[in-house]
C-alpha positions as CSV (number, residue, x, y, z in Angstrom):
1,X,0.0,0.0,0.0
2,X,1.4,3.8,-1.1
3,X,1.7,6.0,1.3
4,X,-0.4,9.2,1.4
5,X,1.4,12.2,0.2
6,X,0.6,15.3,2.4
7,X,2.6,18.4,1.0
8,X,2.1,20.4,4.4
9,X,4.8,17.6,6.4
10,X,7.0,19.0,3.3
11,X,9.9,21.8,5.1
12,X,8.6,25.3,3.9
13,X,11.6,25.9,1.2
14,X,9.5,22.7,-0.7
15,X,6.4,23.9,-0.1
16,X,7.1,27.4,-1.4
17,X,8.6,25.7,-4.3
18,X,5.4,23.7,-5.1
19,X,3.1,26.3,-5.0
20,X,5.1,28.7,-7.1
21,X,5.2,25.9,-9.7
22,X,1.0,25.1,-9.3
23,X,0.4,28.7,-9.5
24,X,2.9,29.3,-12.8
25,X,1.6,26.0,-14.9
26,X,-1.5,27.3,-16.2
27,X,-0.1,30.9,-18.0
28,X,2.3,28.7,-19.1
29,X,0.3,26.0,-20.5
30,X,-2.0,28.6,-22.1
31,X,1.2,30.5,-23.9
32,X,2.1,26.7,-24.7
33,X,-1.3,25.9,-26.3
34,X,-1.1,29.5,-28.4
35,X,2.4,28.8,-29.6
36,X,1.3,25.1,-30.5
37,X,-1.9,26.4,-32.8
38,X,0.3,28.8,-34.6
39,X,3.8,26.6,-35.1
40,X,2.5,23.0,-34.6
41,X,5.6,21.2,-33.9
42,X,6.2,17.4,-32.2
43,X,8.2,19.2,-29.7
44,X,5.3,21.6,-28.6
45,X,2.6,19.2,-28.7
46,X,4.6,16.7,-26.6
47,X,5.6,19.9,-24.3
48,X,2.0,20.5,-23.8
49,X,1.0,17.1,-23.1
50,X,3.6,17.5,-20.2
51,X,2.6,20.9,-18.8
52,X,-1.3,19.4,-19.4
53,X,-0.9,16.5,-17.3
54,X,0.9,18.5,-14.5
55,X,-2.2,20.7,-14.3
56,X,-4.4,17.9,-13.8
57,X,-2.2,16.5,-11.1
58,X,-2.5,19.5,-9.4
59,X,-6.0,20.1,-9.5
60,X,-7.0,16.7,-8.9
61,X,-4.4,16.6,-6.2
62,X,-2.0,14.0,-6.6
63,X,0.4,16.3,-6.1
């Protein structure tokens, strides 16, 4: 069985971290997604796909 992860037993320098990255994925993801429509490259759409499923960990809370 997995243990439960609970970011507040994190030390504060981690926590900081992780919030500064859940609040900066979705401006990112949305420059991402404009920059994919107009230059459709493998390289965007896979960089997408990354930044994508890193938002939905966040907001379904795996993370």
């Amino acid at each position: 069985m997995m243990a439960r992860y609970y970011r507040y037993r994190l030390p504060p320098w981690a926590r900081y971290w992780l919030l500064l990255i859940e609040r900066c994925v979705l401006p990112i993801m949305i420059f991402q997604g404009v920059r994919t429509i107009f230059f459709p490259t493998t390289f965007d759409v896979l960089l997408l796909g990354v930044f994508a499923g890193i938002f939905i960990a966040f907001y379904l809370e795996w993370i």
